[in-house]
C-alpha positions in Angstrom: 59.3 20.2 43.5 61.5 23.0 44.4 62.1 26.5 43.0 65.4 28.8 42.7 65.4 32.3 42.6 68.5 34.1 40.9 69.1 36.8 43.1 73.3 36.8 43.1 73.7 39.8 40.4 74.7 43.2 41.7 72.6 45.4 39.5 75.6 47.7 38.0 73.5 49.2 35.8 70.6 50.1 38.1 73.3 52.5 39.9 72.8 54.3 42.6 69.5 52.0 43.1 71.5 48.9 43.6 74.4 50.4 45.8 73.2 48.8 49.0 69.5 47.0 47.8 69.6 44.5 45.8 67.7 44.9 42.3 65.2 42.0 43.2 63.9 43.8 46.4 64.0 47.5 44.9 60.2 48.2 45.1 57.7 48.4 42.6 55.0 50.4 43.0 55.5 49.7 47.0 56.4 46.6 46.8 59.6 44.2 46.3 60.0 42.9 43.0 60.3 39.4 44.3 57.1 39.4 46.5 55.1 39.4 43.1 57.5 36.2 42.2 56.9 34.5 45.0 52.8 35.2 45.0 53.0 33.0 41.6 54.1 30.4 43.2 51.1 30.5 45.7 48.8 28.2 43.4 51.7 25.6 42.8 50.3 22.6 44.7 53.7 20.7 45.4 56.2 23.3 45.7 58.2 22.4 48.7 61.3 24.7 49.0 61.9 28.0 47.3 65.8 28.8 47.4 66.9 32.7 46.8 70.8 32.4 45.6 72.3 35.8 46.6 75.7 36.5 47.0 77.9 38.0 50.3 77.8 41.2 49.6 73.3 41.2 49.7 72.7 37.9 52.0 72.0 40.0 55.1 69.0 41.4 52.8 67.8 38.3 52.1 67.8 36.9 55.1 65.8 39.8 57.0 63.6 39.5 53.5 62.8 36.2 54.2 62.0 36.2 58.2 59.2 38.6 57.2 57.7 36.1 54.6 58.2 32.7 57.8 54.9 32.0 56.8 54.8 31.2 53.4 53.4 27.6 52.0 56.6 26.5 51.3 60.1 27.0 52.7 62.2 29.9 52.1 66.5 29.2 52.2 68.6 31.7 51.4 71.4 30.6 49.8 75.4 32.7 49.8 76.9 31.9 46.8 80.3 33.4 48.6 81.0 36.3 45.8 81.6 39.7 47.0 81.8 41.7 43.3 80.2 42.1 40.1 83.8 40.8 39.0 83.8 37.7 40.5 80.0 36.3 40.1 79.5 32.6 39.4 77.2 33.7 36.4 73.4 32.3 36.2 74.6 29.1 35.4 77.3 29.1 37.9 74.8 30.0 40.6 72.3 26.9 39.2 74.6 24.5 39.9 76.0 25.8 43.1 72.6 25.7 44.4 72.0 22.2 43.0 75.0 21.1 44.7 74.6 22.6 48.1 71.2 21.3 48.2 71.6 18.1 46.5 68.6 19.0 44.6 66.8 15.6 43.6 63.5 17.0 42.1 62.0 19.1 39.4 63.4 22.6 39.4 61.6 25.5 38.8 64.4 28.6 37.7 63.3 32.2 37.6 65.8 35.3 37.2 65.1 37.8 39.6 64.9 40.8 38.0 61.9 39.4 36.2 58.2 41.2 36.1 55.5 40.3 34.6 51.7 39.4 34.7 50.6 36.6 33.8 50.4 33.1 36.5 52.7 30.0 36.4 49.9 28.1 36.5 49.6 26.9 32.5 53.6 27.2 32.4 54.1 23.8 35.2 51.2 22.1 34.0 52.5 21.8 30.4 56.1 21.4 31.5 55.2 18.5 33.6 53.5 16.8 30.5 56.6 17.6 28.8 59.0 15.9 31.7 61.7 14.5 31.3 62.1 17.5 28.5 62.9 20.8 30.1 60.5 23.8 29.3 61.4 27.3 29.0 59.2 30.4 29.2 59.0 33.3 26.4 57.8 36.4 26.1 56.7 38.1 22.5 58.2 42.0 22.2 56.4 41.9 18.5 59.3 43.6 17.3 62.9 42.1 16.3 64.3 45.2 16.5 63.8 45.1 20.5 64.5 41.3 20.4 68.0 41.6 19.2 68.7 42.7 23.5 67.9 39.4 24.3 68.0 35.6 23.7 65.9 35.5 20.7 64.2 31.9 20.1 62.2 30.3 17.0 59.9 27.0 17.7 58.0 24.7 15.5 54.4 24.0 15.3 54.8 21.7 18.4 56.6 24.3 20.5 59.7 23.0 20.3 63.0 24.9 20.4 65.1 25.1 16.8 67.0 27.8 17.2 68.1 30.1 20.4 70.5 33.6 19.5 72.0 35.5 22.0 71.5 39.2 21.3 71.3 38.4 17.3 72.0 41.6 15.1 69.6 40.3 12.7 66.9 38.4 14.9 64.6 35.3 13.3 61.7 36.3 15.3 60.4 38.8 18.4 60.2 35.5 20.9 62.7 36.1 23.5 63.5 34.6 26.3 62.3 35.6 29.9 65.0 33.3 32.5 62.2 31.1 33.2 62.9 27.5 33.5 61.5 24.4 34.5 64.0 21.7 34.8 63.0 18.2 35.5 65.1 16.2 38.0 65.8 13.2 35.6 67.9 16.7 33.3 69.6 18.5 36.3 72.5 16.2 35.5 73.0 18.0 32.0 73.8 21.6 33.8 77.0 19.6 35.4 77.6 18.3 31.6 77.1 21.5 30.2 79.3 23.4 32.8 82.5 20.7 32.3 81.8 20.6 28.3 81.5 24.3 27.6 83.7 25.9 30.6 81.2 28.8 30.3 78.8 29.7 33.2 77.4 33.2 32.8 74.0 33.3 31.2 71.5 30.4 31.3 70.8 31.4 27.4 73.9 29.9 26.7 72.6 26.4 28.5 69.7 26.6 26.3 71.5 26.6 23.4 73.8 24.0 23.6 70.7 21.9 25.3 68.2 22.1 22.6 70.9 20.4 20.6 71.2 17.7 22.4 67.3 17.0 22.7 63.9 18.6 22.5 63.4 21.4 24.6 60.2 23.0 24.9 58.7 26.5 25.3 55.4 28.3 27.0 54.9 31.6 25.4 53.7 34.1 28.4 50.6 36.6 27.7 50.3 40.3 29.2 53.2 42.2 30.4 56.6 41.7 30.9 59.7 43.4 32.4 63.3 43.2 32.2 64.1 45.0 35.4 67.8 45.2 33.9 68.3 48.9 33.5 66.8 52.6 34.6 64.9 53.1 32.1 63.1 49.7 32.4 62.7 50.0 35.9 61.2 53.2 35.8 58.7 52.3 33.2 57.6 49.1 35.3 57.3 51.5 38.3 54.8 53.5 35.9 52.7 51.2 33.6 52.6 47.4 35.9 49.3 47.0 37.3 48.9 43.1 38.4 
């Protein structure tokens, strides 16, 4: 099993944060937001690679991130997905499959945005998306209020936690479920991001994958406990900075 880390954004709207740091390695209360992503995946038993997808302007960051963490379980490659502004990104989609490609990724893929924060272990989300394999699982987080929700990929299941509908950024939302850019994609599905990519010519947000997939067959979703940052903004950051205790 191998995990990707979407690190390739440049943070435009953390400015001046993310002039020359990159928003996953801004710290949080002392420390960078993607050491607490990588502790999660300390109790992962067959995690093999972790892969960081940056892009030119933040590799050097990445690379002296990752010679302090040479010790790790599992291997750390830092990938340059060869972009050098917010205008020319591949898009969370687009950097997916360039990491699947420059890999050659042939096993289950664990996705997780970058800018994510939050609590709770992956410990319950891999164990039920392997039972779920060769379905791909997602991970959600309840804001309890649609108002909020209608910021983000908002999602509905059925009793079986199944996926039946996926909005991005609805103005009227069908529930406070949104999405978190958590993902576990089983090798025997990595072929559907290439389909997805060639069908739909769209590769910015990995919502947009999930929307056209859960069309095409079940998709299934863990619904995460505790708390839970967006570190896409100021405001959010600062509030992480204040209230996230682990």
């Amino acid at each position: 099993m191998q995990a990707l880390i979407l690190a390739a954004g440049y943070g435009t709207r953390l400015y001046p944060l993310t002039k020359n740091t990159p928003k996953p390695l801004l710290p949080i209360q002392g420390k960078p937001l993607v050491d607490y992503l990588l502790e999660k995946f300390q109790n992962i038993p067959d995690l093999r690679v972790v892969m960081v997808v940056t892009n030119n302007k933040f590799f050097p960051h990445f690379q002296n991130w990752a010679k302090q963490h040479k010790n790790f379980k599992a291997e750390i490659r830092i990938l340059n997905d060869g972009t050098d502004s917010n205008e020319t990104r591949l898009g969370s989609m687009g950097d997916i499959d360039f990491a699947l490609r420059k890999e050659a990724v042939k096993e289950d893929l664990l996705v997780l945005g970058g800018d994510n924060l939050f609590d709770q272990g992956l410990d319950e989300f891999v164990q039920t998306a392997k039972k779920k394999s060769p379905r791909g699982t997602i991970g959600l987080f309840d804001l309890k209020d649609k108002r909020t929700a209608k910021n983000f990929g908002v999602v509905s299941l059925d009793q079986e936690k199944r996926v039946v509908s996926f909005e991005e950024k609805p103005q009227n939302p069908q529930s406070s479920l949104i999405g978190m850019c958590l993902y576990y994609f089983p090798k025997d599905s990595l072929g559907l991001i290439r389909d997805y990519l060639n069908e739909s010519k769209r590769a910015d947000t990995s919502g947009e994958y999930i929307q056209w997939l859960f069309k095409k067959e079940d998709v299934y979703a863990v619904v995460f406990q505790g708390k839970w940052y967006d570190i896409g903004s100021l405001e959010a950051y600062e509030e992480a900075q204040k209230n996230f205790r682990t």
